[in-house]
C-alpha positions in Angstrom: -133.5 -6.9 -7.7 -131.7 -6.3 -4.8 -129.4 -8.7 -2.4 -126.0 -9.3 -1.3 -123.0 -10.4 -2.6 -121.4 -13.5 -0.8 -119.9 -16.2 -0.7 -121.2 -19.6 -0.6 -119.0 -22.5 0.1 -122.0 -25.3 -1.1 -122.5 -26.0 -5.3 -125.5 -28.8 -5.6 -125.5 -29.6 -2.1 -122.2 -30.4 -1.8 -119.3 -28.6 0.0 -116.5 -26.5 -2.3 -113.4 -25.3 -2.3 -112.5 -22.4 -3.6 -116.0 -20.9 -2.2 -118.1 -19.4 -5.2 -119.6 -16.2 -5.4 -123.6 -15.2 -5.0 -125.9 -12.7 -5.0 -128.8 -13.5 -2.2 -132.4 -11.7 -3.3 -133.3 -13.4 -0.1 -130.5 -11.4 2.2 -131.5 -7.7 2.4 -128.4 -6.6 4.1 -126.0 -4.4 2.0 -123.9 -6.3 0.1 -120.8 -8.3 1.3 -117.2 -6.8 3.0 -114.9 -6.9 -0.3 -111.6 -5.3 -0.6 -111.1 -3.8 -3.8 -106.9 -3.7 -4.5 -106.1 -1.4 -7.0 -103.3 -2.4 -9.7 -101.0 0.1 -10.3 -100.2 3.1 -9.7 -103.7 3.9 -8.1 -104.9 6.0 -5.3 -108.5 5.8 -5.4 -110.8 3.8 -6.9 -112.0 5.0 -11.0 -114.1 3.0 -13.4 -112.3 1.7 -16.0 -109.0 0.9 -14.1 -107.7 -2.8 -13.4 -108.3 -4.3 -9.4 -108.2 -7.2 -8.0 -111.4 -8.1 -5.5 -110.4 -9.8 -2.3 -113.0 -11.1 -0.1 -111.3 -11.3 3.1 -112.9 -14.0 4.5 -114.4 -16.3 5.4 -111.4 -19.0 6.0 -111.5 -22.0 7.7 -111.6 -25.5 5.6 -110.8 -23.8 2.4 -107.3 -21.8 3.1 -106.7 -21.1 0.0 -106.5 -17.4 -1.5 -109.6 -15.3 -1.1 -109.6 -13.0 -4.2 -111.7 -13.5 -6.7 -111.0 -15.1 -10.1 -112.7 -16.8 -13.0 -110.2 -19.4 -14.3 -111.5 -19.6 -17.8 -113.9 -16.5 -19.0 -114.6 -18.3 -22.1 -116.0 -21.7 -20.7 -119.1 -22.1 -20.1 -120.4 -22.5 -16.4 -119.4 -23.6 -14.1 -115.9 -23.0 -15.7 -116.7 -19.2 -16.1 -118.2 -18.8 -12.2 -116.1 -16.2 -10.3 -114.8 -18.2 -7.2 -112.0 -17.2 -4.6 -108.8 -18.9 -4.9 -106.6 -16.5 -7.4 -103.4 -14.2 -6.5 -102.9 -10.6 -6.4 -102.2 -9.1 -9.8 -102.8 -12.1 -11.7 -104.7 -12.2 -15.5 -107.2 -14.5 -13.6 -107.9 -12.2 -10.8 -108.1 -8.9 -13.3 -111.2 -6.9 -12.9 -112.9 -3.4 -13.7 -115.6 -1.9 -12.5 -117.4 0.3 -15.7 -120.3 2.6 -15.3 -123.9 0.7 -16.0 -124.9 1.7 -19.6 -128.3 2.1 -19.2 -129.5 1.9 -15.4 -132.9 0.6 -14.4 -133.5 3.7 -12.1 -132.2 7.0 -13.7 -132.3 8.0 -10.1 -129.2 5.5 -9.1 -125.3 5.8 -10.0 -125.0 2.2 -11.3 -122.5 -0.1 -12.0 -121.2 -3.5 -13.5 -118.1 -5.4 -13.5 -115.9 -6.8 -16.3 -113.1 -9.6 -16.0 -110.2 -7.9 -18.1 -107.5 -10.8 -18.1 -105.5 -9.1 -21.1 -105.3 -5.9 -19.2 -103.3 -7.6 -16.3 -101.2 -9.7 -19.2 -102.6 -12.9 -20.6 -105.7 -14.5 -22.4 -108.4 -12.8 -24.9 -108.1 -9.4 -26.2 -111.0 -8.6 -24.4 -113.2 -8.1 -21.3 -116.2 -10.1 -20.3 -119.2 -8.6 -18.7 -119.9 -10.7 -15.4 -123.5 -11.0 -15.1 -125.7 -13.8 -13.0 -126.1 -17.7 -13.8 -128.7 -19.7 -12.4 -127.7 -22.6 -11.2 -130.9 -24.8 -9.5 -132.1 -21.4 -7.9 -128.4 -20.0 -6.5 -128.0 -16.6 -8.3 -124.2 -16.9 -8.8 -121.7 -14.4 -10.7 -120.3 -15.6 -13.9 -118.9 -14.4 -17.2 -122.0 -15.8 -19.3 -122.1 -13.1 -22.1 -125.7 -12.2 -20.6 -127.1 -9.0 -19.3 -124.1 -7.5 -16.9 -125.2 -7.4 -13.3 -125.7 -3.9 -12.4 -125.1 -2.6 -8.6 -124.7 0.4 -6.5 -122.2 1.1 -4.0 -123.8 2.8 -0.5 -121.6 4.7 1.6 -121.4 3.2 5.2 -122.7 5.1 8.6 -120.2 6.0 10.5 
């Protein structure tokens, strides 16, 4: 299933803050303008190595931070949905992005993301697959335990 990645600043028709993030099935466009900021002493951007994602945007009545965290990976939702809101090089803000282990098109380089807060120094000795939770029909990005959510990067024209 394709869609973008965004961010949505409404949870049960009511406004939020920090925003949360989605996946659209509805939104066609290539996914969402993220920064990925590597930890470390990274030039380019390898599976298996800690980043933080920072979404850039969109500001506006929530000012607060806009890279992504998941303030407890072990809750249940909505306690374990990745929203913005965390700092740079934080546990809470500690991602990887792993190669898919077995990818619905063998045709496709796929991917998934883990939250890895003992890798950027506090909480459980271990990562946890981020995957989708749905939440009255919003497709949003949690660390449920379920099937990861694969994706594909796409180069961009020029």
């Amino acid at each position: 299933m394709g869609g973008r990645i965004k961010l949505t600043d409404t949870m049960n028709n009511k406004k939020i803050c920090p925003f949360n993030v989605v996946q659209d099935p509805a939104d066609v466009n290539l996914g969402g303008q993220f920064m990925f900021t590597l930890i470390g002493k990274q030039k380019y951007l390898l599976t298996s190595r800690n980043l933080a994602i920072d979404s850039g945007y969109p500001k506006g009545a929530c000012e607060g931070s806009t890279f992504w965290t998941i303030p407890d990976a072990e809750a249940k939702p909505p306690s374990n949905l990745i929203t913005t809101g965390g700092g740079f090089e934080e546990a809470v803000t500690c991602f990887r992005i792993q190669e898919y282990p077995k990818p619905t098109s063998p045709k496709v380089h796929s991917y998934m993301l883990q939250h890895c807060p003992s890798f950027c120094g506090a909480g459980p000795g271990t990562c946890f697959n981020v995957s989708i939770y749905l939440d009255k029909g919003v497709r949003r990005l949690a660390a449920t335990g379920d099937t990861p959510f694969e994706f594909v990067f796409h180069k961009l024209s020029k």
